[in-house]
C-alpha positions as CSV (number, residue, x, y, z in Angstrom):
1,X,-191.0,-30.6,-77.5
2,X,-189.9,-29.6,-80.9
3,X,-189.6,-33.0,-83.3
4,X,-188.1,-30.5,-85.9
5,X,-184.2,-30.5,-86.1
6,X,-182.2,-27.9,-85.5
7,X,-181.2,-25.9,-88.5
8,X,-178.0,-24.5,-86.8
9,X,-175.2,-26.6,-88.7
10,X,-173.0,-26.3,-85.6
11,X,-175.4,-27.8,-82.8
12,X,-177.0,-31.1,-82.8
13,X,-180.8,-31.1,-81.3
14,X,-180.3,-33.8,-79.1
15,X,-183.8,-34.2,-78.2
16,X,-184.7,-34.3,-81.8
17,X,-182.2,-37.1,-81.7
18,X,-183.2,-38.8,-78.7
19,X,-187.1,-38.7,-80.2
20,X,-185.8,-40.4,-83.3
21,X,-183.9,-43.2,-81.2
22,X,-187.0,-43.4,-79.0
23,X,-184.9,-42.4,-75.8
24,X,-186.8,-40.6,-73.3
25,X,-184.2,-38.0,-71.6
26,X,-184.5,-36.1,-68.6
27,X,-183.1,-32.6,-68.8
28,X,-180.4,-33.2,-67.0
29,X,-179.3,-35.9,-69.5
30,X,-180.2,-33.4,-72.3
31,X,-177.8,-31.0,-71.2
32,X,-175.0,-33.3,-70.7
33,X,-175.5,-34.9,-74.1
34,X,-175.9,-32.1,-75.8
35,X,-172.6,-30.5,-74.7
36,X,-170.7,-33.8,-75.1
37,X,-172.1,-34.0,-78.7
38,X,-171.2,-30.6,-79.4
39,X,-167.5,-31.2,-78.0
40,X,-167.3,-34.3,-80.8
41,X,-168.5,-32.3,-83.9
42,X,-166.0,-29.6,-82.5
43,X,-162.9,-32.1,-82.4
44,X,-164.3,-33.5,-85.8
45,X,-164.3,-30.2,-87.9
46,X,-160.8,-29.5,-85.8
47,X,-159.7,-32.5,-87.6
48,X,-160.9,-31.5,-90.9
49,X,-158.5,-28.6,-90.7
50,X,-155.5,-30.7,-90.6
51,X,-153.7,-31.3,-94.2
52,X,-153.0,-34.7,-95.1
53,X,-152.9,-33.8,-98.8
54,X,-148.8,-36.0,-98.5
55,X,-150.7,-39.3,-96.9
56,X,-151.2,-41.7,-99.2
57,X,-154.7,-43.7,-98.8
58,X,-154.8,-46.8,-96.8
59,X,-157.3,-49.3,-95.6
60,X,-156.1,-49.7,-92.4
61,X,-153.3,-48.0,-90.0
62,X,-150.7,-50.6,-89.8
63,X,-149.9,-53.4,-92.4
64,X,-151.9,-56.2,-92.7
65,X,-150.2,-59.6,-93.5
66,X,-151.9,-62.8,-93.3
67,X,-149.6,-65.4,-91.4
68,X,-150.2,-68.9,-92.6
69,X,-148.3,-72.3,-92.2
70,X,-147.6,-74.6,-94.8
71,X,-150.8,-77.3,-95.3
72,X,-149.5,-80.7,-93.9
73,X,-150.9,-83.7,-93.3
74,X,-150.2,-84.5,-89.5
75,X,-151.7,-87.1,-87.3
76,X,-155.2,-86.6,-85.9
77,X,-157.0,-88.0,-82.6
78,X,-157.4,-91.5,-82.3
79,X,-161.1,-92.5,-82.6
80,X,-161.2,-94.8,-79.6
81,X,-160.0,-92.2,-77.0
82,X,-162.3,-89.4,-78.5
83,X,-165.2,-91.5,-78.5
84,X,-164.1,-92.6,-74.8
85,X,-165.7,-89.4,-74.7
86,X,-168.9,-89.3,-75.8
87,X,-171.6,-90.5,-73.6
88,X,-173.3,-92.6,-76.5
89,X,-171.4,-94.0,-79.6
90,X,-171.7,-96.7,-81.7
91,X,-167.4,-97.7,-82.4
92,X,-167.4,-95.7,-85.0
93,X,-169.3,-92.2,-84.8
94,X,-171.2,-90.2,-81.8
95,X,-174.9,-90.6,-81.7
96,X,-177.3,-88.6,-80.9
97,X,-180.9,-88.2,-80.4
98,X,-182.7,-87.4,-83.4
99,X,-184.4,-83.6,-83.4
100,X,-187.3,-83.3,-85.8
């Protein structure tokens, strides 16, 4: 098995790869990664190709706009019901067995 990479800028050596990862591959395997990995740096340096010299730089591809509601004080649960609840509580607060 050669551990060296591949020098050829266009191919990946997936085994190289997969001995990295620690992946044991059967040839079969090999193969199919090999031409699936080749078809993604293909479609990659197809992109590169494209000119996008008039698209102005952005962190994401749609706006981003944080939605928030107004801070108001509104009613909260009443304490009796909630601790209803609970299978041990003391009127005023859960307890709870103490883990040391």
């Amino acid at each position: 098995m050669n551990l060296t990479p591949a020098h050829d800028a266009g191919k990946i050596d997936v085994a190289y790869v997969a001995n990295l990862a620690r992946i044991q591959l059967t040839a079969d395997e090999l193969q199919t990664f090999q031409k699936q990995l080749t078809q993604i740096v293909d479609y990659v340096n197809e992109l590169k190709q494209v000119d996008v010299s008039a698209v102005e730089p952005m962190a994401h591809a749609v706006q981003i706009m944080n939605v928030l509601r107004k801070d108001a004080e509104r009613s909260g649960l009443d304490r009796q019901v909630v601790l209803a609840n609970a299978p041990a509580h003391d009127n005023e607060q859960f307890l709870v067995p103490k883990i040391i």
